[in-house]
C-alpha positions as a Markdown table, in Angstrom:
| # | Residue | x | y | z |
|---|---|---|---|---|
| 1 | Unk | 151.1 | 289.7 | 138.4 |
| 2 | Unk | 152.2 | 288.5 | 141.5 |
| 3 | Unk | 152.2 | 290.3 | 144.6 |
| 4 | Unk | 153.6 | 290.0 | 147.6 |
| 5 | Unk | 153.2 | 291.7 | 151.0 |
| 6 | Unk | 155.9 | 293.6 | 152.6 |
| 7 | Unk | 157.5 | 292.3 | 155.9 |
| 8 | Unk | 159.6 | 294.7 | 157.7 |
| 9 | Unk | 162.9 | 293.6 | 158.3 |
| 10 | Unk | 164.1 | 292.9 | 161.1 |
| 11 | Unk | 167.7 | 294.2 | 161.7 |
| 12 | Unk | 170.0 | 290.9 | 164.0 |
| 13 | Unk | 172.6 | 292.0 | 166.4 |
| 14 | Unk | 176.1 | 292.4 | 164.6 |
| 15 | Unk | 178.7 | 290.0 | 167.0 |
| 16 | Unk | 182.6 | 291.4 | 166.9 |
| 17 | Unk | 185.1 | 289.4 | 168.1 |
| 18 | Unk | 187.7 | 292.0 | 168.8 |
| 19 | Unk | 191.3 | 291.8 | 167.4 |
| 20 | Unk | 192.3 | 294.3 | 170.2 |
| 21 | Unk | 194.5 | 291.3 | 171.8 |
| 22 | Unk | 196.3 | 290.7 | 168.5 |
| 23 | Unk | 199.7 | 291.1 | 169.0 |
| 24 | Unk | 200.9 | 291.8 | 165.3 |
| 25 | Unk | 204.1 | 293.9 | 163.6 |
| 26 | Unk | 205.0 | 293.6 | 160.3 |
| 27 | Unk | 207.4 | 291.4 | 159.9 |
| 28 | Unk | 208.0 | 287.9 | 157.0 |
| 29 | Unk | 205.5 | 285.9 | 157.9 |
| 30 | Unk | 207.5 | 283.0 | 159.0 |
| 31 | Unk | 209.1 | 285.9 | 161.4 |
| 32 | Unk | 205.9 | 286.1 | 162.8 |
| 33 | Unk | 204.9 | 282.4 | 163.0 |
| 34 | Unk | 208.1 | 281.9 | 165.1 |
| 35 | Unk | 207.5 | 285.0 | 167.4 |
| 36 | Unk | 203.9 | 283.7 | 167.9 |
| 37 | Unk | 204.9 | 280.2 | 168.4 |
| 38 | Unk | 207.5 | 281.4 | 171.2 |
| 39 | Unk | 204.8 | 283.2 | 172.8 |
| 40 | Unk | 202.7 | 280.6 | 172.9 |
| 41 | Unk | 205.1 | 278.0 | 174.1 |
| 42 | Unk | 204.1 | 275.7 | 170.9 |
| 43 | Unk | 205.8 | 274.5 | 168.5 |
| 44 | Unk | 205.2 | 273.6 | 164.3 |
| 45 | Unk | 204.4 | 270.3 | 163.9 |
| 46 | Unk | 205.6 | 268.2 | 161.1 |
| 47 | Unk | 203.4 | 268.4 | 158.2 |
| 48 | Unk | 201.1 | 265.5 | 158.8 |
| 49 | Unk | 200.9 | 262.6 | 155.9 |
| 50 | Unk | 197.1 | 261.6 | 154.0 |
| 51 | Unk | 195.7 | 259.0 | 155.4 |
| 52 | Unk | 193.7 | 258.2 | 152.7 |
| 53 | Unk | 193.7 | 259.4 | 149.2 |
| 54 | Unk | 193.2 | 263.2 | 149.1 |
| 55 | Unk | 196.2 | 265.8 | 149.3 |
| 56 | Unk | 196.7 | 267.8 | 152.0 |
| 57 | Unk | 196.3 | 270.8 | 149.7 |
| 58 | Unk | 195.6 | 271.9 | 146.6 |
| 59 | Unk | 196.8 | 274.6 | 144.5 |
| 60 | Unk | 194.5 | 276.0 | 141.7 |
| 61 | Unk | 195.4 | 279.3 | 140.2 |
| 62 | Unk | 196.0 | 281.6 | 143.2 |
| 63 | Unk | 194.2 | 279.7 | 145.8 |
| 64 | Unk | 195.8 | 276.9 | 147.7 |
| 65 | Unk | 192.8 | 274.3 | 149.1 |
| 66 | Unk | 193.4 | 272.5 | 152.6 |
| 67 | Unk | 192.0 | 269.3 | 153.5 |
| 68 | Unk | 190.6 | 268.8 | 157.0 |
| 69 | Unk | 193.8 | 268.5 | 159.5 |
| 70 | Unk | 193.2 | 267.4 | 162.9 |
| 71 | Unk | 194.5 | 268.4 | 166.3 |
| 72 | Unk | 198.0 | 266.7 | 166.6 |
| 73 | Unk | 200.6 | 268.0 | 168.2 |
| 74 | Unk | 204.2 | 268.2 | 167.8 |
| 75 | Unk | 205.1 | 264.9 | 169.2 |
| 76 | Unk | 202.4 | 263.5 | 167.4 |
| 77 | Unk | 199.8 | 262.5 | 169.8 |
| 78 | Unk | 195.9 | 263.6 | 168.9 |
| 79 | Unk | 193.3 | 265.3 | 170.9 |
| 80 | Unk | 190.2 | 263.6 | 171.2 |
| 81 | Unk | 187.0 | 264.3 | 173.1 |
| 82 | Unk | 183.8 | 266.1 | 172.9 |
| 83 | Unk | 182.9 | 269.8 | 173.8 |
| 84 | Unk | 180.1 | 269.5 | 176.2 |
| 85 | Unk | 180.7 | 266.4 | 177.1 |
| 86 | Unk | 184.5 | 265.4 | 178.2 |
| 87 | Unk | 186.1 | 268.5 | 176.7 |
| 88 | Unk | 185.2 | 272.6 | 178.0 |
| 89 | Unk | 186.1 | 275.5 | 175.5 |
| 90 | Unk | 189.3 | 276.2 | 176.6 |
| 91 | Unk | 190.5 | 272.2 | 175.6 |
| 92 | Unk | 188.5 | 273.0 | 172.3 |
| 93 | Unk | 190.6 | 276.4 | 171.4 |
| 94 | Unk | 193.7 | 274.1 | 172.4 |
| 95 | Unk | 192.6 | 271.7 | 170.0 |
| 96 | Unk | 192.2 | 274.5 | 167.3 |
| 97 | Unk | 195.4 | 275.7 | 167.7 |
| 98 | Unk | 196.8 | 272.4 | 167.1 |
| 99 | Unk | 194.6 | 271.9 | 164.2 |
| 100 | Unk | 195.9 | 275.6 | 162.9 |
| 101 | Unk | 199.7 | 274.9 | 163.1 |
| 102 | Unk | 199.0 | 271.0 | 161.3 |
| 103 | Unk | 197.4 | 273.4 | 158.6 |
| 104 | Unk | 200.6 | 276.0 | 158.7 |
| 105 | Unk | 203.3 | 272.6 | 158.3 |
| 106 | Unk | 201.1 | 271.3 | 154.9 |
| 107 | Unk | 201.2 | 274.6 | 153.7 |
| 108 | Unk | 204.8 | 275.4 | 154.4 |
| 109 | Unk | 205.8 | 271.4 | 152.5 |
| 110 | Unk | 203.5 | 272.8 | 149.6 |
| 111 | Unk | 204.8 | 276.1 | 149.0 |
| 112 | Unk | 208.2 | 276.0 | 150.5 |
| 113 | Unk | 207.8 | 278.9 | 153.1 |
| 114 | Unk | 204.4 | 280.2 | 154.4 |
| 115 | Unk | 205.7 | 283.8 | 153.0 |
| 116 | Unk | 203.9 | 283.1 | 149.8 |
| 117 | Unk | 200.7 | 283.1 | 151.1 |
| 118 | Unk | 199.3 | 286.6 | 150.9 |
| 119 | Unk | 196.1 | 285.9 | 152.7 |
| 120 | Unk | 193.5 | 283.7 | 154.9 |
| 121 | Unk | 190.0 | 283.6 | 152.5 |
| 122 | Unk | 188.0 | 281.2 | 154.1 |
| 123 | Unk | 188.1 | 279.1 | 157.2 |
| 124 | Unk | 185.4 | 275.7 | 157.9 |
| 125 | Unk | 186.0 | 274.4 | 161.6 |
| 126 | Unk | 184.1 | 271.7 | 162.1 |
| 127 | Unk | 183.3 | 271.2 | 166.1 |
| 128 | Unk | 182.7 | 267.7 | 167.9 |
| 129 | Unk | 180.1 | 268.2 | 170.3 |
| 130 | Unk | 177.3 | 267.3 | 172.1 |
| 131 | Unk | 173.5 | 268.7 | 171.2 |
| 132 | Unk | 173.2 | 271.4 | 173.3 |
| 133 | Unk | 176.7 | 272.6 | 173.0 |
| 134 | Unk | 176.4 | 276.0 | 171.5 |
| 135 | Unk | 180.1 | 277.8 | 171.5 |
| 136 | Unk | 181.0 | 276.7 | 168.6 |
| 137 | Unk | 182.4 | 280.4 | 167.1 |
| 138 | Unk | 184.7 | 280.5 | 170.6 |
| 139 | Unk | 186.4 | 276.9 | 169.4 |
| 140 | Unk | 187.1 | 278.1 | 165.9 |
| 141 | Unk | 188.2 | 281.3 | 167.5 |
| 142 | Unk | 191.6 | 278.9 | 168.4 |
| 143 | Unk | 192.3 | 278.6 | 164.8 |
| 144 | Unk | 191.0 | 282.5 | 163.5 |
| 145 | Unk | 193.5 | 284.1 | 165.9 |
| 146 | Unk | 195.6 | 282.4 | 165.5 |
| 147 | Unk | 195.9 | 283.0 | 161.7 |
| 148 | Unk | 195.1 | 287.0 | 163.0 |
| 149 | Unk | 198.5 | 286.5 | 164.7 |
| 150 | Unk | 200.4 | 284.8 | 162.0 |
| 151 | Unk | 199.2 | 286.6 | 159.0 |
| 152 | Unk | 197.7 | 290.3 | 160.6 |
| 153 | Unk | 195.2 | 291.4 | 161.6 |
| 154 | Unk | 193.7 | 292.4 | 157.6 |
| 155 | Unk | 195.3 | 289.0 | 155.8 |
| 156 | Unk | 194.7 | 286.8 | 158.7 |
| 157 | Unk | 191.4 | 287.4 | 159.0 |
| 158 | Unk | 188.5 | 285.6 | 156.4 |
| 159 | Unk | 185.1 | 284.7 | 155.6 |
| 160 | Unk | 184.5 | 281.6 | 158.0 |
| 161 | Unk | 182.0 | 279.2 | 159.3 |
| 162 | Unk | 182.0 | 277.1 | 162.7 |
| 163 | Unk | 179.5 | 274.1 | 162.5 |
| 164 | Unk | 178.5 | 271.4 | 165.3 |
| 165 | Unk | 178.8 | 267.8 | 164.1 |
| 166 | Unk | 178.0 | 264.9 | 166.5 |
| 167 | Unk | 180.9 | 263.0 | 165.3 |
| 168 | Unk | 184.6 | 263.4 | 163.4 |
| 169 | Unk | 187.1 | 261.3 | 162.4 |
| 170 | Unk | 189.2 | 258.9 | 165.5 |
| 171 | Unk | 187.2 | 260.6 | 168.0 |
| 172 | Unk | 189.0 | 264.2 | 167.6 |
| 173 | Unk | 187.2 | 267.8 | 168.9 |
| 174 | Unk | 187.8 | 269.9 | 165.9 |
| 175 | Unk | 188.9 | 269.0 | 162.1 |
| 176 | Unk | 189.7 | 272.2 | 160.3 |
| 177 | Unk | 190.2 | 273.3 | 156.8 |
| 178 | Unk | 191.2 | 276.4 | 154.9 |
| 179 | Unk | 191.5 | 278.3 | 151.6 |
| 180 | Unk | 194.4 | 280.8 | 151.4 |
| 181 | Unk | 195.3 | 283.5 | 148.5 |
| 182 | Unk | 199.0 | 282.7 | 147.2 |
């Protein structure tokens, strides 16, 4: 029989990022999207094209799949940089933001109107930066409150994960993908 000793467990510090400067009211989703969007001073992108051969989602049973999408914005033109290096956080939740509303267009050409999705499951933001770069979370932040904004504060909000990479495709900060419920 096998034993093993008891190590006390040690209890880590909970982080909350608080949705206190959400600004949501129940309205259609694309209702929201535009009042955000106006807030913001941004604007939907068109849904960008594969540049290889993947699809830009996915739809399998009730969960539709996103590819990575990149930070272009609306007239096309693509962030690049590093955090840490040539890009600070704020650039980086800019970037997100872009990345978020590339993600919003592909779904919107998928499904036909971003009303059908009934909620944000899972987010991966993947974040360009240097080694000791450590703000990773505050990056992805562009993209999660964004989706808090779009979709409220209980649909818009998933499971997600925010990683450091020391490189991404043409150069760009963040590359972002998501799983929604439809």
């Amino acid at each position: 029989m096998l034993m093993f000793p008891l190590v006390p467990v040690i209890p880590l510090p909970t982080i909350h990022y608080p949705l206190s400067t959400i600004h949501y009211s129940p309205m259609s989703i694309e209702a929201q999207l535009s009042a955000t969007l106006e807030k913001l001073g941004l604007q939907l992108p068109p849904a960008p094209e594969p540049k290889g051969l993947y699809k830009s989602v996915l739809i399998s049973g009730n969960l539709a799949y996103t590819s990575g999408h990149l930070p272009l914005d609306a007239s096309g033109k693509l962030t690049v940089g590093r955090l840490g290096a040539e890009l600070d956080v704020e650039a980086g939740v800019k970037a997100a933001q872009w990345a978020t509303l590339n993600i919003l267009a592909s779904m919107r050409a998928e499904l036909g109107s971003l009303d059908k999705i009934k909620r944000v499951v899972k987010i991966l933001g993947l974040v360009n930066c240097t080694p000791d770069f450590t703000q990773q979370p505050a990056v992805v932040n562009g993209c999660s409150e964004l989706f808090a904004e779009v979709f409220g504060p209980e649909a818009g909000v998933g499971a997600r994960s925010a990683v450091g990479v020391n490189s991404l495709p043409l150069g760009v900060p963040v590359e972002i993908e998501a799983i929604f419920e439809i």
